[in-house]
Phi, psi and omega in degrees: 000119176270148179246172182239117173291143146224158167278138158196152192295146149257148218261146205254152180311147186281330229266305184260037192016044175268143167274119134280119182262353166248015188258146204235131172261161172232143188260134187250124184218116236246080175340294174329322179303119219274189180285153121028109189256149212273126164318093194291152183255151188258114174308316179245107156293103151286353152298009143261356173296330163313352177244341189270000189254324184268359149319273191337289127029269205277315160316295148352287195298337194285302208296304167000289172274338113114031158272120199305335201270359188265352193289281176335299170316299178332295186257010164273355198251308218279329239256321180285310173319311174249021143294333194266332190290337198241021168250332195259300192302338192283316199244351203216311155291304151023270180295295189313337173271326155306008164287284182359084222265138195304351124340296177262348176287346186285307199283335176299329185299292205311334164284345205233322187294329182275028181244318161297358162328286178252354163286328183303297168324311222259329194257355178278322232250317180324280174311310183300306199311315176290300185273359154307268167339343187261315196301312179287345202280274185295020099116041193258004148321310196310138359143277233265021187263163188254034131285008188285309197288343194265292168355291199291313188300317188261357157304302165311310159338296192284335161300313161337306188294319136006273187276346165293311177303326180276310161294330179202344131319262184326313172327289186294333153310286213284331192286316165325306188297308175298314149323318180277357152334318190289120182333297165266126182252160181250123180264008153293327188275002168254309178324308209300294196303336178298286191322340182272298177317320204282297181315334165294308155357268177339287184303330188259032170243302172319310177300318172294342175266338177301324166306291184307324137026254164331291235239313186312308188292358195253302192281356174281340192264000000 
């Protein structure tokens, strides 16, 4: 086994708050030796499930009780919630993680991605579940109503988004995390899924001013 010498200042009696600067220790330090082994990351933080069970929760109780204004929280808290999440990552997290020297783009996925884990679920099923429910509530479902063709438009809208969030976000998030877990992660294969989560982002936030739209145009009539 070859070793490697190093030098380092050694420290003066504590007693006598002393430096000796010229006194030199030598450290035998074993090349085989491998690094540190890395802090595996947890995909799903459970120290947020307890606010996504009572989110739900409350969803539950709004559609239950079939009362506009906890309906109305719902899906107006879940709806801003995932215009601005998918506008700020898309258009703003985005460029910044494409910055990145491949270090730091690992250790930011590894802080941000288990987190998007579980909001991302929680504020699409938060938005659909309400305004579903508001639309039958104000009886705007109906065939002759005149917000019904507006409806319908953002229903479709919102399914796409949807099914981009669920379908091809998440996916690429967990896959990013489960990789970077693997004794070797390859990091072609978390770059490629970072681009796709931020660019999918991107699109379902463009797609989302369209809602807002929508919707303008909807409490108005």
């Amino acid at each position: 086994m070859s070793a490697v010498v190093q030098e380092s200042p050694l420290p003066g009696l504590a007693g006598d708050c002393l430096w000796e600067r010229d006194q030199l220790h030598t450290i035998v330090v074993d090349p085989s030796a491998g690094a540190p082994p890395r802090q595996k990351i947890q995909i799903v933080p459970l120290k947020g499930l307890p606010v996504v069970a009572v989110l739900l929760g409350f969803v539950v109780y709004a559609i239950a009780s079939n009362k506009l204004w906890p309906l109305m929280l719902c899906h107006v808290a879940g709806g801003a919630l995932w215009t601005s999440i998918d506008l700020f990552v898309g258009l703003a997290v985005g460029p910044i993680i494409g910055g990145m020297s491949p270090p730091s783009r690992a250790e930011f996925s590894a802080k941000f991605m288990p987190k998007m884990v579980i909001i991302m679920p929680t504020v699409v099923t938060m938005t659909l579940a309400s305004g579903l429910q508001i639309a039958g509530h104000l009886g705007n479902l109906k065939i002759d109503a005149p917000q019904h063709k507006w409806l319908i438009a953002s229903m479709i809208i919102v399914g796409i988004m949807a099914v981009i969030a669920l379908g091809v976000l998440e996916p690429a998030n967990i896959t990013v995390l489960w990789e970077m877990n693997k004794p070797e992660p390859n990091p072609e294969i978390i770059g490629r899924m970072m681009k796709r989560f931020v660019y999918t982002a991107g699109i379902t936030g463009i797609m989302q001013i369209a809602t807002l739209v929508i919707m303008s145009k909807v409490a108005t009539l």
